[in-house]
N, C-alpha and C positions, 0 to 999 in steps of 0.2 A: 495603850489601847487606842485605837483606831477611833474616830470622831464620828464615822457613821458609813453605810456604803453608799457609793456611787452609782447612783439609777441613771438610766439614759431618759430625757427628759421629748417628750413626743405633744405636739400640735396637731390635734384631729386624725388621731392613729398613727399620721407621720412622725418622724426620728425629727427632731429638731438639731439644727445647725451651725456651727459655729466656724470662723477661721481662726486662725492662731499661728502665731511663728515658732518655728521649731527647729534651730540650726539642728543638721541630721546629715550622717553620709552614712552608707551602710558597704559593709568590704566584704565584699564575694571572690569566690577561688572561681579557678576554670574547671577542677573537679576537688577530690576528697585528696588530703595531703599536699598541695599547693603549696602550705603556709600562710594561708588567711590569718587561723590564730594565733600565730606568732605576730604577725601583720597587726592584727588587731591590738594583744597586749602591750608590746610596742609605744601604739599610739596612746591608747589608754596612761601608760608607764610616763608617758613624756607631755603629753596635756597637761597631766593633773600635777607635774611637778611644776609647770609653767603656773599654775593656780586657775588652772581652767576646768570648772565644775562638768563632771562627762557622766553620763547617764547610759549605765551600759543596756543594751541590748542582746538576746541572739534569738535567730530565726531559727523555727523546729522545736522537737522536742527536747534537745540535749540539754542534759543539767549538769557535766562537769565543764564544756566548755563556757556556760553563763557564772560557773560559781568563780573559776579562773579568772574571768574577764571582771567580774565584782570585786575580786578581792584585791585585782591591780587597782581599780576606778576609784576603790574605796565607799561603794553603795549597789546594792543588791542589784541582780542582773534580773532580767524579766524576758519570757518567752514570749514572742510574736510569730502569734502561729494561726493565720487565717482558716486553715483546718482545723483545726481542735478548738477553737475560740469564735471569732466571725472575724470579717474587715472594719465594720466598728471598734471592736471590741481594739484592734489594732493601731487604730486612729487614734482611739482617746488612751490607749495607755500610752503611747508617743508623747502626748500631751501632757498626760496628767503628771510624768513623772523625768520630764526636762526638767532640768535646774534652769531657772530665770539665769540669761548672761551666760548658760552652757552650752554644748551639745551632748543629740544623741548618738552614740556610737554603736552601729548594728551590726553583729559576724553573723555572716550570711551560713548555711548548712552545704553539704556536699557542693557540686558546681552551682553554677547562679543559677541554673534552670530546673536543679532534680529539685521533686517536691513529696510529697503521698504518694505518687504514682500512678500509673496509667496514662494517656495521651495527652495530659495538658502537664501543666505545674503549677497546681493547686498545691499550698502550702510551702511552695519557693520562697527564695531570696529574691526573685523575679517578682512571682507577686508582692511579697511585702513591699518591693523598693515602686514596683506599681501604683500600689493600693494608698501610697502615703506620698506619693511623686517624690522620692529622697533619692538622691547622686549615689550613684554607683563606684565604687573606688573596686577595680578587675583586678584581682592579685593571680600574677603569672608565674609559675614555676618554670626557673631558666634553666634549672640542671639538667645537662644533655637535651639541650637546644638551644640554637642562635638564631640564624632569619628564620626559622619557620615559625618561632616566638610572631611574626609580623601575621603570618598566615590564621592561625589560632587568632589572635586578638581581633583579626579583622573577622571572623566567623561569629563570633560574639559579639561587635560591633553591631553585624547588620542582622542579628538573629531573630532580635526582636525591636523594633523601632519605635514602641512605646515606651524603652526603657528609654533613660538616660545615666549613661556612660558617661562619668566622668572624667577619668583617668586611670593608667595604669600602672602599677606597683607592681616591681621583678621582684620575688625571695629566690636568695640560692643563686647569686650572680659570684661567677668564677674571679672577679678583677676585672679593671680599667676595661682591655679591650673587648673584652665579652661585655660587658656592658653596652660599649661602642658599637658592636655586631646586634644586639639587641635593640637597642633604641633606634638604627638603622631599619633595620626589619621591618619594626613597627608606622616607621614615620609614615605610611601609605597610609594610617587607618587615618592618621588625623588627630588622635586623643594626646593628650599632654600626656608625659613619662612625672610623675607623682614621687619616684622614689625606686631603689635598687636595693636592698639588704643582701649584703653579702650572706654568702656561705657560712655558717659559723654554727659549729657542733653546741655550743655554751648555749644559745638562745634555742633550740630546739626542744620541745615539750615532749618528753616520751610518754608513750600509750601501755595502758593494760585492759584485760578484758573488755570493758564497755568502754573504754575512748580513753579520753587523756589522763595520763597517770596524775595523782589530787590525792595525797592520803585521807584528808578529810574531807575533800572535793571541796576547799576552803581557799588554801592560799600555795604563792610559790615562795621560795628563798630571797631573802632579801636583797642577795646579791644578785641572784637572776633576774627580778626586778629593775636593778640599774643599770644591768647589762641592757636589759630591750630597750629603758629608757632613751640610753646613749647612742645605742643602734640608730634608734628614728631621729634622734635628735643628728643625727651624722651623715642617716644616709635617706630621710622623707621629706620631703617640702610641707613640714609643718602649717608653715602659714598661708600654702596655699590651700591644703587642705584644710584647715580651719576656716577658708575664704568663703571654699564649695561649702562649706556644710552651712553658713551663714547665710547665704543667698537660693539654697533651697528653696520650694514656692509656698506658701502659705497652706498651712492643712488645714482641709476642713475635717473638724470632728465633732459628735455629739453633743450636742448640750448635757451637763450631766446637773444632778443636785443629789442631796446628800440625805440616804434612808437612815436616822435613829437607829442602836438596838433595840432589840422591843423587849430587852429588860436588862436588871444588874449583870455584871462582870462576871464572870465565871475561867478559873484556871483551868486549862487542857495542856497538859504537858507533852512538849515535841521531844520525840528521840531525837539525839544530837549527838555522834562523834563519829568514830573512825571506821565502823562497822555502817550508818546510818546519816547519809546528810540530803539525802536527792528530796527535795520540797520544792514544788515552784512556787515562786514569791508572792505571786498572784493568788495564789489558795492561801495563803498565810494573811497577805493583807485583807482578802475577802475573812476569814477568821477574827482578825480583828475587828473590824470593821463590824461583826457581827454582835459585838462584846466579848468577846473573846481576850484571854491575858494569858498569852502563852509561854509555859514555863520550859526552859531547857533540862536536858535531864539525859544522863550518862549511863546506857544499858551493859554498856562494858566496865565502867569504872565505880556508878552506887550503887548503894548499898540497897538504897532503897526508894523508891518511890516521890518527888516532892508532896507536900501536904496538901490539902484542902482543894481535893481536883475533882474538876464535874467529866472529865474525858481524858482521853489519854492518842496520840496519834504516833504511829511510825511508818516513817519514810525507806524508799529505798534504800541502797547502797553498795554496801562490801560485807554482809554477815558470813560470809563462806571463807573468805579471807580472813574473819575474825573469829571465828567460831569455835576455837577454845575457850578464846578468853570470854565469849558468851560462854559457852556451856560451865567456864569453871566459875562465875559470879551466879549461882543459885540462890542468893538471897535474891538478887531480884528478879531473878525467872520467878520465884515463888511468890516473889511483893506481884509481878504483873500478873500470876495464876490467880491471887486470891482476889486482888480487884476487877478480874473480871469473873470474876462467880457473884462477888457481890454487884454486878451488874454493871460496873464503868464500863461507861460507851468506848469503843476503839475501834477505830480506823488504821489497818496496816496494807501498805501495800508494797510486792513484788518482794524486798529482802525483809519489810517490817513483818508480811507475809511469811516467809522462811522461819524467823525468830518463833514465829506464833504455831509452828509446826512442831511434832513431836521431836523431829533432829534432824539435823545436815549431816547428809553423806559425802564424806571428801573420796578425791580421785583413789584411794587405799582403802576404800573400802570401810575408813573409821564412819563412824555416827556416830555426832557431839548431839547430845541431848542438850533440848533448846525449851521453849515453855510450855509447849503441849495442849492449847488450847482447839487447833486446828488437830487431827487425828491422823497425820501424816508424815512422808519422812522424803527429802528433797534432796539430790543430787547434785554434785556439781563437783566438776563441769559436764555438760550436754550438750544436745545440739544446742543449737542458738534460733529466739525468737526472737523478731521484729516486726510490728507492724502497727498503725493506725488503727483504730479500734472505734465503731458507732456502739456504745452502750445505753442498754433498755435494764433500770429494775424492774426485776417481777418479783421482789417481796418487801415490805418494810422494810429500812433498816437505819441504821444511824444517820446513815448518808443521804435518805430522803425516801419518801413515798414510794409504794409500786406506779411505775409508768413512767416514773423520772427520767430524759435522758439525755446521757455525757456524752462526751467525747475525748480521745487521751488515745495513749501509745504502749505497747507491751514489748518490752525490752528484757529478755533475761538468758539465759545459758542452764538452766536447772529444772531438770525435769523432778515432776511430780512420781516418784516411784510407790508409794503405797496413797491413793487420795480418800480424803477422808469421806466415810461411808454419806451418802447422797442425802441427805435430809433436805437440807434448802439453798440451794446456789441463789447467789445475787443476783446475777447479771445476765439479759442475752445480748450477746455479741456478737457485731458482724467485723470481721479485719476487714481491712482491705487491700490488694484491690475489689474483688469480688466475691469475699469469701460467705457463705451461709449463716442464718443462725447457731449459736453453741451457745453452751451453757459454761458460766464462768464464776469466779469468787465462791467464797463460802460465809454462811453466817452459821457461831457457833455460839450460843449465850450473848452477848451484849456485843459480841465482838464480829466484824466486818472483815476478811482476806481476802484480798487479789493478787494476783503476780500485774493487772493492769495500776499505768500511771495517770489519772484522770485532772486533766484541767476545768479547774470548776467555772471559768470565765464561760465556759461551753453551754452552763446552767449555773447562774451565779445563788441563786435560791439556795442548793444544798447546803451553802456555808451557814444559811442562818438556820435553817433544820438542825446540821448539827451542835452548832451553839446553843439550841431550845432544846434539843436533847439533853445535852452536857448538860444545861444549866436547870432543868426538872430532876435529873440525877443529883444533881449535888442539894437543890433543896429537897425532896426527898430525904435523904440524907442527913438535914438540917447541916449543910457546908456551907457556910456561907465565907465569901472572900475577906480577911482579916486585914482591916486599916493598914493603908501603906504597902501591902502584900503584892507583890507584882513579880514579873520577870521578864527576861527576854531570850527570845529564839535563838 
């Protein structure tokens, strides 16, 4: 359990100050499929084999490319997302969770400049490497181009002049002389050549519906692993790049000090396997941090429920992909039906959502019956939803007070075909870029649904709401946490 949260510490209404060093380079594509995260795990793979403690990062909302990039680094990956969080909020998690004597390793999202959307690039790799003055390392896709590789680089060179560019890394270089016809190309812009990773089918991350393929959105093959290691260790200027990330400029970030929970521990069991892993880090350590002791627990594999829980949460994932083997483990559809009639608090969102629905509908038509607390039946595949999301509660609910409000992202392929009849929707929500009020989520008894994925850094409060929820349920209940009783995510 987490020691207490982290408040930003303010002098006379002002944000108080701090500098701090923070070796940091953060690795941006010229657009989507480049090879950044290949680029990235690579580095990650080959740092950490050298004994150099690397603190992953990624920018945006994605949560398979940060759980990939964690589970090479070996320590949880954390989104930096100036839109759904603030540039504070960006500064000090940079800070707070560099290893002393490491760096931060940041995968930047689509090209270095897409962000939210609309006319600037608000929630870029642009702004994050911005907002924290951190060296740019511009990963170029060489396949099917040579000198106009030099053309491209220098367009991102001079695009933004507040950036700093620090070098350039080719993936997908053909041999020697393509290389040579590339690095030629380029020498007009000025920037050091970083690195060249061949072509090679083995190191490349295949993709499924929402992004890179991750059975458990956890880890890769031990052997692919060593492959990217030996890639960077062969074909990146290591210790150059280790040099950039060292001589970075000093960030300033928040003073912070550390909020107590404002009572005993209380267990909230997280969904966790092959159906269910998308949590960003940041909501989990604001959980702890709240008192919180979060148990893992297997919707596709127990039997039933862990013991003595004031809450219960499920995260996105794959439940469409899994959803036999949900519909055929009924002892715990039925363990999470009955706990929430008797009132545990639950938060599901977007697949934890699905599960809480009456059944998923596959492409044939089948409907796997799932736990039925939401009164609906979900689709999939559908079109496809994406966007950034301003979230307003208009009702109580686990998650916090009516007027509370988030911000997060709605990513799914599964339309709602029967929605369960109107009673009290959670949320008004605007996407963006410009879209209107609507009406969003449902609360159904104890329990909270959205298809949206809300980052609580955006309102860090909600965590400890729902900890004071959880933990009024469990003593209610007379649950109280059993000596030594712990778990982990």
């Amino acid at each position: 359990m987490g020691r207490g949260r982290p408040d930003l510490l303010r002098g006379r209404g002002a944000l108080l100050f701090q500098e701090t060093r923070v070796g940091r380079v953060l690795v941006a594509g010229t657009g989507t499929g480049t090879g950044k995260t290949t680029v990235c795990l690579a580095l990650a793979a080959a740092l950490t084999r050298r004994g150099l403690r690397v603190a992953p990062f990624k920018v945006g909302p994605d949560f398979i490319d940060a759980a990939l990039l964690g589970a090479v680094a070996g320590r949880p990956a954390r989104a930096l997302d100036p839109w759904m969080t603030s540039p504070d909020w960006v500064r000090a998690s940079l800070a707070r969770h560099e290893p002393p004597g490491g760096l931060a390793l940041i995968e930047g999202m689509m090209g270095l400049f897409d962000g939210a959307g609309g006319p600037d690039d608000r929630g870029s790799a642009a702004e994050v490497a911005r907002l924290t003055g951190t060296p740019v390392l511009l990963v170029v896709d060489a396949r099917g181009v040579a000198r106009s590789a030099g053309a491209l680089a220098l367009g991102f060179a001079r695009f933004d002049p507040g950036l700093s560019l620090a070098g350039i890394i080719f993936n997908g270089v053909g041999g020697p002389a393509h290389r040579e016809t590339l690095e030629a190309g380029v020498a007009p812009v000025g920037l050091p050549i970083l690195g060249a990773l061949p072509w090679d089918g083995a190191l490349a991350i295949p993709e499924r519906h929402l992004g890179l393929l991750t059975p458990e959105a956890r880890a890769l093959p031990a052997e692919q692993v060593a492959r990217l290691a030996a890639a960077a260790e062969a074909h990146l200027d290591l210790d150059r790049i280790v040099s950039i990330a060292a001589a970075a400029p000093p960030l300033p970030v928040p003073a912070e000090q550390e909020t107590p929970p404002a009572g005993p521990p209380v267990r909230i069991a997280l969904a966790r396997d092959a159906a269910f892993s998308f949590y960003y880090q940041d909501n989990l350590d604001l959980l702890e941090a709240s008192g919180a002791v979060l148990v893992a627990f297997s919707p596709l594999n127990d039997a039933r429920l862990p013991a003595h829980l004031g809450g219960l949460c499920f995260g996105g994932g794959y439940p469409e992909s899994e959803a036999a083997g949900l519909a055929g483990n009924a002892s715990m559809r039925e363990e999470v039906r009955r706990a929430v009639g008797a009132g545990l608090p639950v938060l599901a969102e977007c697949g934890g959502f699905m599960y809480l629905c009456r059944a998923i509908e596959d492409d044939a038509g089948r409907r796997h019956p799932m736990v039925g607390i939401f009164d609906a039946v979900v689709r999939f595949p559908g079109p496809g939803t994406l966007a950034y999301c301003r979230v307003d509660l208009v009702h109580p609910s686990p998650l916090g007070p009516t007027g509370a409000s988030l911000r997060g992202h709605e990513f799914h392929a599964s339309p709602v075909l029967a929605p369960p009849p109107v009673r009290a929707r959670a949320y008004r929500v605007r996407r963006l870029p410009a879209g209107g009020p609507e009406s969003e989520g449902y609360l159904a008894q104890s329990a909270l649904g959205s298809y949206l994925h809300l980052h609580w850094g955006s309102c860090p409060d909600v965590a400890g709401h729902f900890v004071a929820t959880c933990r009024a349920h469990a003593q209610g209940r007379g649950v109280a946490l059993p000596a030594g009783a712990g778990g982990s995510p």
